[in-house]
N, C-alpha and C positions, 0 to 999 in steps of 0.2 A: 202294511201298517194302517190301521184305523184311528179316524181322531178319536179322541177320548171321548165318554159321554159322563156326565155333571148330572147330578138333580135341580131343580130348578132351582132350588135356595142357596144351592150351593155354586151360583152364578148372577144371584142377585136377581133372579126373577120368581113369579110364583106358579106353583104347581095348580093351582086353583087359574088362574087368569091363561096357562098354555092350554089347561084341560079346555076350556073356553071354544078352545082354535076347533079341536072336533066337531063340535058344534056346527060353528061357523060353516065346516067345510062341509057336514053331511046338509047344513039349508044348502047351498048350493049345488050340492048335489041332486036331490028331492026337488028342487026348484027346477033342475035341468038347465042350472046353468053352463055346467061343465061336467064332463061325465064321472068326473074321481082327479084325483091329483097326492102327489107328496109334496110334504112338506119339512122345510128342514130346517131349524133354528140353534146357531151355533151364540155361545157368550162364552166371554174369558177365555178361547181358546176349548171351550168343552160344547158336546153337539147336549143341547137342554131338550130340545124336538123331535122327531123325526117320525113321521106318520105317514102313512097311508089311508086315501080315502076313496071310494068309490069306487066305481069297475075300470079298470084295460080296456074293455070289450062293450060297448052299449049293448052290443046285439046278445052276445052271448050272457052277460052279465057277471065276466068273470073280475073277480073283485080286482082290483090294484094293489099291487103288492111295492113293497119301499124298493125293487131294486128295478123296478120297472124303467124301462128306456122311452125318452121322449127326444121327436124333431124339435130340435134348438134354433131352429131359423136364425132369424139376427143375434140372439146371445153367440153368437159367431163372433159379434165383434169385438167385447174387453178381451177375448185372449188376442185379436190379432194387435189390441194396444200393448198387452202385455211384452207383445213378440216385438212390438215398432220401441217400448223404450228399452230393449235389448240391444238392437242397433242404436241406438244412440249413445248409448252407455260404454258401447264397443267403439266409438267414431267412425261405424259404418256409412254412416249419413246421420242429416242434423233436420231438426225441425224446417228450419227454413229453406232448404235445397230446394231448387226449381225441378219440377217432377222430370223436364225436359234432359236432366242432368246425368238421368239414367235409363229415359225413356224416348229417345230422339225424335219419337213422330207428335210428342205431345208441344216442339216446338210452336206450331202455328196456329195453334188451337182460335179457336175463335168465337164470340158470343151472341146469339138471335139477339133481335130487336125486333121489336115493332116499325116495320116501313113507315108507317106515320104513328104519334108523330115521333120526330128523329129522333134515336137513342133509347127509346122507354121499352124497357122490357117488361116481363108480365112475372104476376107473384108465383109462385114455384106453387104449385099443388093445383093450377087451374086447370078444370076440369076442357078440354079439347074439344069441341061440337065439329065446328072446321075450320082447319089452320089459319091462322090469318096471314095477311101478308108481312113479310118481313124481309129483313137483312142482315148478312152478316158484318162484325165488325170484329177490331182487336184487342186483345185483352189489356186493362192496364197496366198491368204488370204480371207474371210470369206465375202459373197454379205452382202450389208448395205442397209440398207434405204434410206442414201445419195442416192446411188448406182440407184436404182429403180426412185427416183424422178429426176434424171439427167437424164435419160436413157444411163447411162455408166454401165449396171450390165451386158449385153451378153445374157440379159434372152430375147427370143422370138423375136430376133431384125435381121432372117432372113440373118441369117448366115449357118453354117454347123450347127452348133448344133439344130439350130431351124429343118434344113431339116431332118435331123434323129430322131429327138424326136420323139413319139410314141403315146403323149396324145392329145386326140378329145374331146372338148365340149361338152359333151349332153345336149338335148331340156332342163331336167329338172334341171341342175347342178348350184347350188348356189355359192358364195364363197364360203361359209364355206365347200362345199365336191368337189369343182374342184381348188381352189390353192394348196391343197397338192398332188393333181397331178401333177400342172406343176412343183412342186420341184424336180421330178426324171430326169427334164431338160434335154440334157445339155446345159449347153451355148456356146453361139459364140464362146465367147473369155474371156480371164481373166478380173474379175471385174477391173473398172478403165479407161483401155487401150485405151477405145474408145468412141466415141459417132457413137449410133446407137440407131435409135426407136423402142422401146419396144411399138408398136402401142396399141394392146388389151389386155399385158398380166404384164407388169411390174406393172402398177400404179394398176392395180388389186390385187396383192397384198400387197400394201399398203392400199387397204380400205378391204381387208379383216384384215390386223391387226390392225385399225384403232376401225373395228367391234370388235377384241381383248380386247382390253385396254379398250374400251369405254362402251363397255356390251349392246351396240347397235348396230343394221344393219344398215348397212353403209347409205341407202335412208332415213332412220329414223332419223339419226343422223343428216346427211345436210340438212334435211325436217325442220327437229328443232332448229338446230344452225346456219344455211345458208339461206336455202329459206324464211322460218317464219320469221325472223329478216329480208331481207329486201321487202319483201312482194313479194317474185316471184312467182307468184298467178297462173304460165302458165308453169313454169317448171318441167319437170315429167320425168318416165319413160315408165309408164304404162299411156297411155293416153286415158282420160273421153272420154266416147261414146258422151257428150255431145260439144266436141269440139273436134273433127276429122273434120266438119266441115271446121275448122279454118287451119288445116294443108296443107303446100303446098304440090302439089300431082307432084310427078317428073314421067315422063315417065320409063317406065323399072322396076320400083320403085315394089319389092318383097314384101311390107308390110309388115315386120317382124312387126313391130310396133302395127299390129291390134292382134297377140298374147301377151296377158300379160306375163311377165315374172319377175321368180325371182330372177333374175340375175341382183342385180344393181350393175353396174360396177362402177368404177373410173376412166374409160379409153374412155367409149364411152356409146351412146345407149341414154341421156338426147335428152327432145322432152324441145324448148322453142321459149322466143319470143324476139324479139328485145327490148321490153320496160324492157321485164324480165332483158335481159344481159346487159342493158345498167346500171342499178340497180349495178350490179354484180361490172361492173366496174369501174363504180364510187366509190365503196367503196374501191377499190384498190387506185384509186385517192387520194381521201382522206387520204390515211394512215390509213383505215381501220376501216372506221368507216361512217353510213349512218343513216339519222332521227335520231342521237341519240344513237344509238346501234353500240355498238364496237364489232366485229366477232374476228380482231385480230389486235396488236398493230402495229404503225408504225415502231417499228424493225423487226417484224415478217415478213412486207410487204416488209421492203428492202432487209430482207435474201430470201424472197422468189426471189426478182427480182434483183439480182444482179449476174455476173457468176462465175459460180461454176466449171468448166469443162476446164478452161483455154483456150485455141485452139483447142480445140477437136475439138466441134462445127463446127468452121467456116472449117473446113479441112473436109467436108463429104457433099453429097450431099444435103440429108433434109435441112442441113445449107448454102445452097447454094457457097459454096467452095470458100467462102469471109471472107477478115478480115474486123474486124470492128463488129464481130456480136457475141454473148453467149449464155449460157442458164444458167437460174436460176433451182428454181422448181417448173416443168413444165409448166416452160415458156421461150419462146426466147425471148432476149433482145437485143435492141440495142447500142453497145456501142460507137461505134465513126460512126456517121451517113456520114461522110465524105468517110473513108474509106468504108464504105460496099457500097456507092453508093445507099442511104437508103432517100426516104423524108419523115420518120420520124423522132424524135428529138432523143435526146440523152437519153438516161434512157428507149428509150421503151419497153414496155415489154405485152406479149400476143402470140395468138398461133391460126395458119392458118389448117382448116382441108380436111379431103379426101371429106367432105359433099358439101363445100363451105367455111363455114360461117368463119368467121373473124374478133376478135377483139380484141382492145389493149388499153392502158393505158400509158400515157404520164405525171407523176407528176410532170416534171419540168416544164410545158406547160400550165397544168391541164385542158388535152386535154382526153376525152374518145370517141374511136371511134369504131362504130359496124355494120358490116356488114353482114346482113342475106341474104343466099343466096343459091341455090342447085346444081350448078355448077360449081364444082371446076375449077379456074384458077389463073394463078398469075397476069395476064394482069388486073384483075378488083381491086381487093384490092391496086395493084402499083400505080394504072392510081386516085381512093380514096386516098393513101394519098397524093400524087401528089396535088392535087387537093384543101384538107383539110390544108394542109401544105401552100399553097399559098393564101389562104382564111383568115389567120391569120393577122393579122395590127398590134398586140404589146402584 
């Protein structure tokens, strides 16, 4: 089943202001900003967008086609929110369970500091020349689950403690035998205190306790409660010989992707497609629910998108060092589109990656917009909603 497709008027937006978007995206193209990308804009439930621009292939200069597959890096993470207010809905675990509760070694966790002077840790994103001296202390209270889907737990978020941690990924390490490594941590900083991303390592251990409570692996689990239900026939980790074909090929581009692994994360490492995520996100739309099939309720959907972090957020870089802006779990939201100097509406919520790709969810609007893309910038996704935002009539 496909979502429906609308003419723009027939969704309160105009055919004049999407046509617009082409534009848009062939300057960027021509500019060399990004080599091609799709684009997918859903309203009222019907897809109003959905284009292709540029080439797949720089070298070859084979155009981009709408079904084209793109590295989703961090968009890994709203489906593993999606999967964590599953469990909680089921009382598999609760927001505030002590990670320790189902992960033993993360008991004694502990936080860097600065040796002098006492207790002062350092701002999470500084950059390491050489280690300073330090020590370890005790957390002041016990990392949460909260904790980990905010990314306020300290764990891995490229602070001191990250620089002196000690544990390395290997090729063959699953969850279940590399999160109890990264419990011997330390962290940044005391759970709570801050917002800072936890890029590859927090929300991974929430789908290893996810894989806990559930008595499933984690891709198994979303395979069957996420992708199955709304039929995202293109999302993976381990991707078919039979459609590498379809994947954009980025210059530089390591190919981790052509080794299978069994490493399904929560954090990152999903192969998909615009048609797939635009799925994804509309059922966030909805209040959770697509064809028919509820994933999770619409309270589930506003605890996921509403903030959680106070001003943490908007006081840090990631968050761009603006008021007006939150996060839920694991996702940014917009909260006064005024103050952030944002043209998206109010309630937005979704989440921009190191790969490119970007996309969000608009329920007061019941706007879904997605951007597939393999070059990171903020100029293109700003320059989109700009665009989308102006495109609208009522």
């Amino acid at each position: 089943m496909e979502l429906p497709s609308g003419t723009p008027e027939e969704v309160g937006m105009s055919t004049e202001g999407l046509n617009g978007i082409d534009e848009l995206m062939q300057k960027f193209v021509d500019d060399e900003v990004i080599q091609g990308a799709v684009v997918g804009i859903g309203r009222r439930g019907k897809v109003a967008y959905y284009e292709a621009h540029g080439f797949s292939d720089q070298d070859t200069r084979a155009p981009m086609q709408r079904d084209a597959m793109f590295q989703m890096a961090s968009s890994t993470k709203p489906i593993l929110g999606v999967a964590a207010m599953m469990m909680i809905e089921e009382g598999l675990f609760k927001l505030g369970d002590p990670v320790e509760k189902y992960i033993p070694e993360f008991k004694d966790i502990k936080v860097a500091v600065l040796k002098e002077p006492a207790d002062e840790d350092i701002s999470p994103e500084w950059v390491f020349k050489d280690i300073p001296e330090y020590r370890l202390v005790d957390v002041h209270r016990p990392l949460t689950i909260h904790d980990l889907l905010t990314h306020t737990s300290g764990l891995a978020s490229s602070g001191l403690g990250s620089a002196v941690a000690k544990w390395k990924r290997g090729p063959e390490e699953i969850l279940e035998t590399w999160i109890p490594q990264v419990a011997a941590g330390p962290l940044d900083f005391q759970p709570g205190t801050r917002w800072a991303y936890s890029g590859t390592v927090g929300l991974d251990v929430v789908a290893r306790i996810i894989e806990i409570v559930s008595g499933q692996r984690f891709n198994e689990f979303v395979q069957k409660r996420i992708f199955d239900p709304l039929d995202m026939k293109d999302t993976c980790w381990n991707l078919p010989k039979e459609k590498v074909s379809r994947l954009v090929v980025i210059r530089g581009d390591k190919k981790s992707w052509q080794k299978p692994t069994g490493y399904f994360s929560g954090s990152y490492l999903i192969i998909s497609s615009a048609r797939d995520y635009m799925r994804f996100e509309q059922m966030l739309v909805n209040g959770g629910i697509l064809f028919g099939n509820r994933l999770i309720s619409e309270e589930s959907v506003a605890l996921m998108s509403t903030n959680k972090v106070g001003d943490l957020y908007g006081n840090v870089d990631k968050g761009g060092k603006t008021k007006g802006v939150g996060f839920g779990y694991t996702v940014g939201i917009t909260i006064d589109p005024l103050l952030a100097n944002s043209p998206r509406g109010e309630g937005t919520c979704g989440w921009g990656v190191a790969a490119g790709t970007v996309s969000w969810s608009e329920p007061k609007r019941e706007l879904t917009v997605v951007l597939m893309v393999q070059q990171p910038t903020q100029e293109v996704p700003n320059e989109l909603a700009k665009a989308v935002s102006a495109a609208i009539t009522d």
